[in-house]
C-alpha positions as CSV (number, residue, x, y, z in Angstrom):
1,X,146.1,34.2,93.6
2,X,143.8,34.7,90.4
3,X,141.2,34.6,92.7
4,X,142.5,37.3,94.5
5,X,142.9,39.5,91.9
6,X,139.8,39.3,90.1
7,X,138.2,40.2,93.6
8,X,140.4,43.3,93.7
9,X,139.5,43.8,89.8
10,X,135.6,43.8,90.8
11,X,133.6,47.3,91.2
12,X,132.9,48.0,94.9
13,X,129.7,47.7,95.9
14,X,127.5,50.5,97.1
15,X,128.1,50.9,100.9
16,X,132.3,49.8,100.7
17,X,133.2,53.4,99.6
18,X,133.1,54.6,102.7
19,X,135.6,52.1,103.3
20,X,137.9,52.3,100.9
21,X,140.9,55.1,100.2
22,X,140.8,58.4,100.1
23,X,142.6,60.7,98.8
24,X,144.7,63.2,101.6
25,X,142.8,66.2,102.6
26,X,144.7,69.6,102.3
27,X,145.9,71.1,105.4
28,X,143.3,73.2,107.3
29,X,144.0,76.9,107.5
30,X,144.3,78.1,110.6
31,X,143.5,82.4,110.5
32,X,145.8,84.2,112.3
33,X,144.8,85.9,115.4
34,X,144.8,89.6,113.1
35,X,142.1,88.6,110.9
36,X,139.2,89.7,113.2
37,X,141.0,92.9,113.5
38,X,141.8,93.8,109.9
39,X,137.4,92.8,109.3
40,X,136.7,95.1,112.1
41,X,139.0,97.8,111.0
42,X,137.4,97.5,107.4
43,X,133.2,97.8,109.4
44,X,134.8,100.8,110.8
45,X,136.2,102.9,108.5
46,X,133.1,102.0,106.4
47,X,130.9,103.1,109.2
48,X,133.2,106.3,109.2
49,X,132.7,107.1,105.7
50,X,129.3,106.8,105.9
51,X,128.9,109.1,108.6
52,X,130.9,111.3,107.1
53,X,128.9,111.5,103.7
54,X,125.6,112.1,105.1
55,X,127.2,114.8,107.5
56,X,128.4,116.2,104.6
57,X,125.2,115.6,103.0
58,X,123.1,117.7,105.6
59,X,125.3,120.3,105.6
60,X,125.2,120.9,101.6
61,X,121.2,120.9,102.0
62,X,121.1,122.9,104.9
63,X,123.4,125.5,102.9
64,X,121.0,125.6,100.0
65,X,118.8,128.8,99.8
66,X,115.0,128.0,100.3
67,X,112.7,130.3,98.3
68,X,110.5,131.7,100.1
69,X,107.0,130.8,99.8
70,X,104.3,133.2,97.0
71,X,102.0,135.0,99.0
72,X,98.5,134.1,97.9
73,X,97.7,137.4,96.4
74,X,100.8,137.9,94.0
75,X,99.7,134.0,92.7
76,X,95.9,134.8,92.0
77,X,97.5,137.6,90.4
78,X,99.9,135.8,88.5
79,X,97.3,133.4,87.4
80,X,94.6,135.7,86.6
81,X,97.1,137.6,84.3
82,X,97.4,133.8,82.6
83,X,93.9,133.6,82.3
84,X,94.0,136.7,80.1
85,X,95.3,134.7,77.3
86,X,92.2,132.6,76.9
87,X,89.7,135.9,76.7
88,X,89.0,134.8,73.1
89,X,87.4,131.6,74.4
90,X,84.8,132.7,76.9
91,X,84.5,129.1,79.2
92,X,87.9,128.3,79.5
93,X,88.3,132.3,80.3
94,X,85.8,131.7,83.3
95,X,87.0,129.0,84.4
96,X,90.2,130.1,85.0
97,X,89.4,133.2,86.3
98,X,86.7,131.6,88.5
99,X,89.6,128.6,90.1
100,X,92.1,131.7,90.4
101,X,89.8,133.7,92.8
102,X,88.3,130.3,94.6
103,X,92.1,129.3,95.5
104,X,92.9,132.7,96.5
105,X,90.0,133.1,99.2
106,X,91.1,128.8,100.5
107,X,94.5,129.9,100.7
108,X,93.9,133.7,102.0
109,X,90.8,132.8,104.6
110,X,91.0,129.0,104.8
111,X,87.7,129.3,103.3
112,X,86.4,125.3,101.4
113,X,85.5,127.7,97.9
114,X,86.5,125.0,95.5
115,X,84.9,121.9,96.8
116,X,81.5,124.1,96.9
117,X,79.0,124.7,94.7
118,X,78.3,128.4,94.4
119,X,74.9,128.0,96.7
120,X,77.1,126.6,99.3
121,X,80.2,128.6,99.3
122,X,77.8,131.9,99.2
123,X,76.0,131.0,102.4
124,X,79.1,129.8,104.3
125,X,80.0,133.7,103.2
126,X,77.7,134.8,104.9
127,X,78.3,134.2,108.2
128,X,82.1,135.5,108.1
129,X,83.4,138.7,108.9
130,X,86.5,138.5,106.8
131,X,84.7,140.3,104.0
132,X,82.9,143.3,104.3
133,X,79.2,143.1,102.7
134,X,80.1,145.0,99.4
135,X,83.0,142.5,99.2
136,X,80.2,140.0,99.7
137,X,77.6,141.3,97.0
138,X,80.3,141.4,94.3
139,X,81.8,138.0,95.0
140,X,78.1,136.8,94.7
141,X,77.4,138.1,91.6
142,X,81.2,137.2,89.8
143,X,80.4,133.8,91.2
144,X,77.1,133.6,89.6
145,X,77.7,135.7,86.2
146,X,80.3,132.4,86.1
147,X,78.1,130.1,86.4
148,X,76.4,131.5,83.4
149,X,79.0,130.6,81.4
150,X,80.2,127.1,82.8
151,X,76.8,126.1,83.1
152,X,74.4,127.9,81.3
153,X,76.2,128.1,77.8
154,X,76.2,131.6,77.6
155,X,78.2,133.3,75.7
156,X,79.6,136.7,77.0
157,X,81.2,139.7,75.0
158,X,84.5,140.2,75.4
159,X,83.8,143.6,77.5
160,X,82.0,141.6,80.1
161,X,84.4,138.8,80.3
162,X,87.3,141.7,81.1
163,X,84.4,142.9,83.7
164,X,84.7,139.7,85.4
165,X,88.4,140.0,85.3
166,X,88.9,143.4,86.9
167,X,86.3,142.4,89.9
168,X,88.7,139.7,90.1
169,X,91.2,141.5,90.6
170,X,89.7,144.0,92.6
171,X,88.6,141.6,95.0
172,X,92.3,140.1,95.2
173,X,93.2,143.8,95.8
174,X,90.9,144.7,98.4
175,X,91.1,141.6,100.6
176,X,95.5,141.2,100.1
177,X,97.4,141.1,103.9
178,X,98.5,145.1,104.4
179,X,101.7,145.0,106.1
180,X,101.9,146.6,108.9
181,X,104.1,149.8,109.0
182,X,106.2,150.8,111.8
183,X,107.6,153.7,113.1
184,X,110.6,153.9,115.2
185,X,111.0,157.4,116.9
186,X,113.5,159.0,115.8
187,X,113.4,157.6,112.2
């Protein structure tokens, strides 16, 4: 019987585990037959509140006011009156005033003015009829009396940089949409 129990007093060797006791397994759970029902519930009202948010989203955006969009005249205007603030420095002055009136004629006649030289954007003028040819001869020569500056280094009085500002502005004035006014009979 010794013999017995130093054989049961031995470590098993590597492949008897399999073959010796366990310990008991707890009892399997077994979901009810409501469980797929209380998950699907739960998808749903998520899916519902989800809807409901971005309804309510769409609605609160749809409410906001949108401004309405600056006509391009009243913003060359705006930002030549800003370019009056750098009359004491001549290039800066010109170039401002010069980017003002080039985005003004892109946004007012679709015309490419700032990605052309002056050469260019004069003889694409030059075949329009959106401007008449006084229109034409004074853009010409504010175009070129700022290229002076940029490119030439000269340096203007202040008289002749307000010059170049008022046949900015002129221009803006002379080419901005006129609204058309109606008359109802009887008004």
């Amino acid at each position: 019987m010794a013999a017995t129990n130093s054989i049961l007093s031995l470590p098993p060797a590597s492949g008897s585990q399999t073959n010796g006791l366990r310990d008991i397994k707890p009892p399997v759970e077994i979901p009810s037959g409501w469980a797929w029902a209380w998950w699907l519930l739960g998808v749903a009202a998520a899916a519902l509140l989800g809807w409901w948010l971005w309804k309510y989203w769409q609605k609160r955006k749809a409410e906001r006011p949108v401004a309405p969009p600056i006509p391009p005249h009243v913003r060359a205007r705006q930002k030549l009156q800003e370019a009056l603030a750098l009359i004491s420095q001549p290039k800066p002055f010109v170039i401002a005033v010069s980017d003002a009136l080039r985005s003004y004629l892109e946004e007012r006649f679709s015309f490419r003015a700032p990605e052309r030289t002056t050469e260019e954007f004069l003889y694409e003028m030059q075949s329009t009829a959106l401007l008449d040819s006084n229109q034409k001869e004074g853009l010409g020569d504010f175009l070129q009396c700022c290229d002076l500056v940029k490119f030439a280094k000269y340096e203007p009085r202040e008289l002749e940089l307000r010059d170049l500002h008022a046949s900015a502005l002129r221009l803006v004035d002379e080419t901005e949409p006129r609204e058309a006014v109606t008359t109802e009979p009887g008004a």
